[in-house]
C-alpha positions, 0 to 999 in steps of 0.5 A, a space after each residue: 398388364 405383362 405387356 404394358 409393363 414390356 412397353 414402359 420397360 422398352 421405353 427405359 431400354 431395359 430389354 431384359 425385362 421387356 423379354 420377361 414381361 412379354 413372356 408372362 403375357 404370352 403364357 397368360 394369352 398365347 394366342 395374342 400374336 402381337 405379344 408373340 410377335 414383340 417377344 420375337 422381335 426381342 428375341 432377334 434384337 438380342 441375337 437370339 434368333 434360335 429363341 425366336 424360332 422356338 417360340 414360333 414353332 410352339 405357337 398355337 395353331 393359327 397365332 401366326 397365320 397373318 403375313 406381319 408374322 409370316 414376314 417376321 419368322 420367314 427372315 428368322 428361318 432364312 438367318 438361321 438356314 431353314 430356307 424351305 421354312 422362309 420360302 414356305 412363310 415368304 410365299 404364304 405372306 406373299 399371297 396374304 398381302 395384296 400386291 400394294 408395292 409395300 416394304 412387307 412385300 419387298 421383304 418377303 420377296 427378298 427372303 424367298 428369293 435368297 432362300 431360293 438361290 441358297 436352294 440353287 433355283 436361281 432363275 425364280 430367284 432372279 425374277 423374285 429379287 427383281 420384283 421386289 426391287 422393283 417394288 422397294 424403288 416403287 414404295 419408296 419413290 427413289 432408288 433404294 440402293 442408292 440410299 443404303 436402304 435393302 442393300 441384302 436385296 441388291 447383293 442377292 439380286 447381283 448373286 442371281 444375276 452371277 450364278 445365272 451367268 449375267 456378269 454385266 448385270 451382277 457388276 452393275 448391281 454390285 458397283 449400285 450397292 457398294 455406292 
């Protein structure tokens, strides 16, 4: 019923009330990764990304085994500078999604390769933001910086590419996301 009523209250924009409603059915069913999953997205959509990672670090055991959610709260973990977590999440959403080329995995790849070129392993993060690049022009069927679509992906790949020392590569990244 909480969560039926989070839908009808998301549907007239009252947010405030979605997050209340989702709360109720949480703590009646914790185990509910959807619910926890909603209420995080809330949470996010707020800007309250400290909220979200506290309700993830409490959830019960298992609740967010599932790569949907190890997508979710890898990104969250990224924002707010955990890069250990989001590398942790991205790399176990990684081996639970099934290498299909799906946005899920453009991602979870985008947030372990910028968590692991805040952690100064560039050349793995290279690699990684390349094949997720790869993967979103794959998936979408077009160049997704041409579209203004990953645009944090291209600007972390063209970063790699300078820490690495492979300026014309940076510059080409950085003239295809500022197009």
């Amino acid at each position: 019923i909480w969560g039926q009523s989070a839908q009808s209250a998301i549907g007239a924009g009252d947010l405030d009330a979605a997050r209340s409603d989702l709360g109720r059915a949480v703590a009646l069913s914790p185990y509910n990764a959807d619910a926890q999953r909603a209420l995080a997205r809330l949470h996010v959509a707020a800007g309250r990304d400290d909220e979200a990672w506290t309700r993830f670090e409490a959830l019960p055991p298992g609740t967010a085994d599932d790569a949907e959610s190890q997508v979710l709260f890898g990104a969250i973990a990224l924002r707010l500078d955990k890069f250990d977590d989001a590398a942790r999440l991205s790399r176990a959403a990684l081996e639970a999604l099934d290498g299909s080329e799906t946005l899920a995995e453009v991602e979870a790849r985008r947030v372990l390769g910028t968590a692991l070129l805040e952690q100064k392993q560039a050349a793995e993060a290279r690699t990684t933001l390349k094949h997720a690049l790869d993967e979103a022009q794959a998936a979408l069927g077009y160049d997704p910086l041409q579209r203004g679509q990953v645009l944090e992906l291209g600007l972390a790949l063209a970063d790699a590419n300078a820490v690495l020392q492979q300026i014309d590569p940076a510059l080409a990244l950085y003239d295809r996301v500022l197009d």
